[in-house]
N, C-alpha and C positions, 0 to 999 in steps of 0.2 A: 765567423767570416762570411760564412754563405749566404744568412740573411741581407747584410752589406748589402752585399754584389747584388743580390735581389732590387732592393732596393735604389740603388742604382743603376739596374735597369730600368726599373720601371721609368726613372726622371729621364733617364737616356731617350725613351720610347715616345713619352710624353710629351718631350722636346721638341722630337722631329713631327707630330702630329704639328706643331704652330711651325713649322719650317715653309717659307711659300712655297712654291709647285718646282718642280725639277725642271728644268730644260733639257734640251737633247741637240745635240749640235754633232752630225756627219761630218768625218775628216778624212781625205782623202790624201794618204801619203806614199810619196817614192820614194821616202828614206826606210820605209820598211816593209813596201810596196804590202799594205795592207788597207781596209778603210775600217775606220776604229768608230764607235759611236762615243762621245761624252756627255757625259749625265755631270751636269752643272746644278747644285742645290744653291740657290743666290739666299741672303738675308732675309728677312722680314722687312715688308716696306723696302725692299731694290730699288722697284720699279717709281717710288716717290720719291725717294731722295738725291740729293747730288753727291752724294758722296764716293770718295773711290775706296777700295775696297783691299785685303790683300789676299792673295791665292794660295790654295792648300791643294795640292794635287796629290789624287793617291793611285798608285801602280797597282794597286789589289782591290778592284769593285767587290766583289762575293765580301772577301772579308773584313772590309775596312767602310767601305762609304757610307750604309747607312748610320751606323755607331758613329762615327765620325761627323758626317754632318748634325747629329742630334745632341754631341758632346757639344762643337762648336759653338751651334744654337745655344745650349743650356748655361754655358760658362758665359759667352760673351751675351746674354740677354741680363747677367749678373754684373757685369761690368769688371769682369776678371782676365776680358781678354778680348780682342776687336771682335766686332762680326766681320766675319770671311766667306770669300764665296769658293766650295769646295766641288773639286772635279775629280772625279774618275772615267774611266775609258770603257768599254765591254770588251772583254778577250776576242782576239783574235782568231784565226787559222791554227797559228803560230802559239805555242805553248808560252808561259812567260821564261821560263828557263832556258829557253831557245834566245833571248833578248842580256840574258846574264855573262859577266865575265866567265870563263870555263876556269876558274881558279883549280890552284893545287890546295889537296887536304894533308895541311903537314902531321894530321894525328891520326890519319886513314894512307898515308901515303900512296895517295892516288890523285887522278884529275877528277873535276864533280863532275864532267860530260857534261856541262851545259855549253850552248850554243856557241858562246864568242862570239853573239855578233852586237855588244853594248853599243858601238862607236856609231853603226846606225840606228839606235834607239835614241840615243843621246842628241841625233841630229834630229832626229824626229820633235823630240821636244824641245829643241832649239829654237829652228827653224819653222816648224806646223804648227806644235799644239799652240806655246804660251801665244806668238804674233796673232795666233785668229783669239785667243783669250783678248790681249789686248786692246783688239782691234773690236770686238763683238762687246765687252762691256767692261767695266769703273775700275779700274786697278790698279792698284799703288806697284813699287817697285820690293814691296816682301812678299815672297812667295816660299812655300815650303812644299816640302816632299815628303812622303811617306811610303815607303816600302816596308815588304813581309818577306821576310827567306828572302826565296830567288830575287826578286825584285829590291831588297836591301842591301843587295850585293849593285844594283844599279844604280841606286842611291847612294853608294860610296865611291861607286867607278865614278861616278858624276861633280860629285864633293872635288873628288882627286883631280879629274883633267879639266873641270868646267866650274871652280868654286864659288865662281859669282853669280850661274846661271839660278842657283836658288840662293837665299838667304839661311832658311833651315833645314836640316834635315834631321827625317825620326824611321832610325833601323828599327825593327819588331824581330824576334828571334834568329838575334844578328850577331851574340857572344861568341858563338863557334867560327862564325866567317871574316872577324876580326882579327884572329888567329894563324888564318889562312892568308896564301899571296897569289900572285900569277904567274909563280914560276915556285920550286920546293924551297923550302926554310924561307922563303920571303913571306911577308906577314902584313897585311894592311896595318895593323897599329904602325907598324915602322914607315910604311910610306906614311900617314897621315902624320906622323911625327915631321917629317922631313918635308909636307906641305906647310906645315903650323911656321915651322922654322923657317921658311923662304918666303911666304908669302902676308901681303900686309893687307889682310882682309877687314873691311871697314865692317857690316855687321854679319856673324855667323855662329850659329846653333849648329851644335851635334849630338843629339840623341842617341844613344844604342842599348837595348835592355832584350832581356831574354827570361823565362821561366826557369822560376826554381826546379820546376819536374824535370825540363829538360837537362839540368846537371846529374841528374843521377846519374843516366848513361852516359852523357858527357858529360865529366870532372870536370876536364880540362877548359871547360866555360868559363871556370869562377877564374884558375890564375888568367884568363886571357883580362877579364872583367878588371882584375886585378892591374894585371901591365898596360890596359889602357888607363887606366884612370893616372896611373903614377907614373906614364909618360906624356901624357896629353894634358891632366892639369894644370901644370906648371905655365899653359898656353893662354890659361882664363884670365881675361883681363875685362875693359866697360867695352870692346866690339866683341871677343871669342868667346865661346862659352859651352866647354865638353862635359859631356856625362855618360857615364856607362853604368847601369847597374843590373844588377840581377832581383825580378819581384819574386819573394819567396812562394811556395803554394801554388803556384799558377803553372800551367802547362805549356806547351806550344802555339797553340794557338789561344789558349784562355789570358793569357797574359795583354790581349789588346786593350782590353778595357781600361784595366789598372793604368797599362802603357799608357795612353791617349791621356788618361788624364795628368798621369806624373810629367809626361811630356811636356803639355801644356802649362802646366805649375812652372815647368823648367825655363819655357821661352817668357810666359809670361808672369812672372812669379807675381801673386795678389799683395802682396805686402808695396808693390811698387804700383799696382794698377786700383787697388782699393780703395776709396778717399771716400769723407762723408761730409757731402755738400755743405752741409750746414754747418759745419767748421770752416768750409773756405765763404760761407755768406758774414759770416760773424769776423774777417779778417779785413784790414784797411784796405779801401779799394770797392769796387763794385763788386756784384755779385759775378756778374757775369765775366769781368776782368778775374777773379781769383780762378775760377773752375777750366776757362781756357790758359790759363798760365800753368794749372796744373798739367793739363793735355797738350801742350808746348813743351814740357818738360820731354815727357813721353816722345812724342813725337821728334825731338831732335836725336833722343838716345837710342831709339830704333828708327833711325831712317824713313820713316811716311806719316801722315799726318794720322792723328789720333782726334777721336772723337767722345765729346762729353754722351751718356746715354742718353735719349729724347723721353723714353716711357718704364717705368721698371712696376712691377706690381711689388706693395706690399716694403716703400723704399722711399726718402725723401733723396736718396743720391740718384736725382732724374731731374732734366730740366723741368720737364712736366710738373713734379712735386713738390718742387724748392721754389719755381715762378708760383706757382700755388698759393704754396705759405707767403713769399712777399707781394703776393696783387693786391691784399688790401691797407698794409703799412707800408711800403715802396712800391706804389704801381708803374714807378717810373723804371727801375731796375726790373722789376716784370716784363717789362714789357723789353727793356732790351734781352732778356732768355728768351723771353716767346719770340721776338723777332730773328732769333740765330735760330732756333727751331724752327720755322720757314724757311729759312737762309739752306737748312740742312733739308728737310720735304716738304717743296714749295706747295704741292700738293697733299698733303696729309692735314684733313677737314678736323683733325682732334688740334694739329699747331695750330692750325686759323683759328678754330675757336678760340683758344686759349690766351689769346695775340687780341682778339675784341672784346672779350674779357676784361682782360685787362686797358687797353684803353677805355673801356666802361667805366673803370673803378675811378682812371685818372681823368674821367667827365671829356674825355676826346668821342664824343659821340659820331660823329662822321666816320670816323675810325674806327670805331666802335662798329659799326653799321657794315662797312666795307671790308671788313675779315669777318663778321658771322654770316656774311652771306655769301662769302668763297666757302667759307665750313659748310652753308647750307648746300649751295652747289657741288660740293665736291662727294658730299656724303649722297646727296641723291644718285649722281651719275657711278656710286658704287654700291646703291640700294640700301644702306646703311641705315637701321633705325634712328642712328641718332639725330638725321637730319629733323624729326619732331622735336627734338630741344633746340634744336638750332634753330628753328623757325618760330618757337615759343619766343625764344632770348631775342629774335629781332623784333618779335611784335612787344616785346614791352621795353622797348626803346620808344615808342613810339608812344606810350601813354605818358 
């Protein structure tokens, strides 16, 4: 198993080296009269494309963000899952446990002594964080949350009294606090039963998983693991969709990794987001008509729009690689890919090129002329070598 996890970090690590630059964005809030920093990791190519994006927000910076953003990177650069623009916050003054419900432990019979003070954290992200998200850059209306411990218990308070403020949520060593209520013998699995049943949520994920280490000393993890799943799944239909499991081997806090990814298998399972181009170029129809009909699928059964991949190394499921293969036997279907590839980064000198190209091949030479020499421009004002191919391919236009 070790070497695995090895392994997978290193792609984790390697991920986040091609991640573009973090942003930083000061938040000044009087719902929890603190000022938070957020570290915004955006997509690859953000800043060129038009597309909107959806939000992964995580309540544990130390432990979660960079893993987090480098998975995100890695899966949706595969086409397993959208690219997202992922935020976390820097700690406060204030502890996070000070921001958690102060629940009762029905198997320590006591209170945890955390703060109680959710209901203004919960305005905080109401009201501050996501409106300056939305308002500062590209966002769809899916946005998911992530909590650890104390902050997984905010991420359920939140599920519970605000279920539409996110779309997803993913507890991390959150089987013990399952169990638990806010008052003795009350139990969050029983409230969340009694939200499933009242409320007619259009789309929502619930992740909860915890390590197998931590059952040793808590037993009582696995039946809680257990009573949710076999009060909650009965709830799974094409908008709900519960999960609780326990990853065996993994500890308290080593269970993120595995988490993140089972997580994301969970919301975005590959068997539904996988497709291979050149099975939808080979069906009745255009090219470019079958690969948007596939991502119109998607897109209507998670509520925001879904987007075909533009560049995949090593993959013919990229518009890049599928206009490729047909620029010189349909250049005319090429050129409608290449064209939604500008449609999607009006600026990205690799679609221009690609886009003149192809009207090369279908002898539109004006055309032809007028996108390699946006690629040329675009690549120079971002110093890019490649603008020497690109000033080659217009000069032999011209012989």
């Amino acid at each position: 198993m070790r070497p695995k996890i090895l392994i997978v970090l290193f792609l984790v690590f390697n991920a986040l080296g091609a991640q573009t630059k973090i942003e930083h964005l000061d938040i000044d809030s009087k719902h929890i009269d603190e000022t938070r920093t957020l570290h915004i990791a955006l997509p690859k190519d953000y800043h060129k494309s038009t597309k909107k994006y959806p939000i992964i927000l995580i309540l544990d910076k130390g432990l979660l963000f960079n893993t987090t953003s480098a998975i995100v990177n890695q899966i949706s650069s595969t086409s397993r899952m959208p690219e997202s623009i992922v935020i976390s916050m820097s700690p406060g003054e204030k502890h996070r446990s000070y921001f958690a419900p102060n629940l009762y432990s029905n198997n320590r019979n006591r209170k945890y002594n955390y703060g109680d003070n959710q209901e203004k954290f919960v305005q905080f992200l109401e009201y501050d964080l996501l409106p300056l998200i939305e308002k500062k850059y590209r966002v769809n209306s899916f946005k998911t949350l992530i909590g650890f411990s104390p902050s997984s218990i905010i991420g359920l308070h939140t599920l519970l009294h605000k279920p539409n403020l996110f779309q997803a949520y993913i507890c991390f060593a959150a089987g013990n606090i399952i169990g638990d209520g806010y008052k003795k013998d009350e139990r969050l699995i029983d409230n969340l039963e009694a939200l499933y049943e009242k409320s007619r949520l259009k789309h929502n994920y619930l992740y909860v998983v915890s390590g197998g280490k931590d059952t040793e000393s808590q037993p009582f993890i696995t039946k809680n693991i257990e009573d949710f799943n076999s009060k909650l799944s009965k709830f799974n239909n094409l908008n709900i969709h519960i999960k609780a499991e326990i990853i065996e081997g993994e500890g308290h806090t080593d269970v993120i990794l595995p988490g993140l990814i089972n997580a994301f298998e969970f919301i975005f399972p590959k068997k539904k987001w996988m497709i291979d181009y050149l099975e939808l170029i080979e069906k009745e129809g255009s090219a470019k008509e079958n690969i948007l009909a596939f991502y119109k699928k998607l897109s209507d059964e998670y509520g925001f729009e879904t987007y075909p991949n533009a560049d995949r190394l090593y993959s013919m499921s990229c518009l890049k690689n599928v206009g490729r293969r047909l620029a010189r036997k349909e250049p005319k279907e090429a050129i409608e890919i290449f064209q939604y590839w500008t449609e999607l980064y009006p600026t990205s000198h690799l679609a221009n090129y690609y886009l003149g190209i192809a009207f090369r091949e279908n002898n539109q030479t004006n055309k032809a002329k007028e996108y390699l020499e946006k690629a040329y421009n675009f690549a120079v004002s971002e110093n890019s070598n490649s603008s020497k191919k690109y000033k080659a391919a217009i000069a032999d236009l011209k012989k």
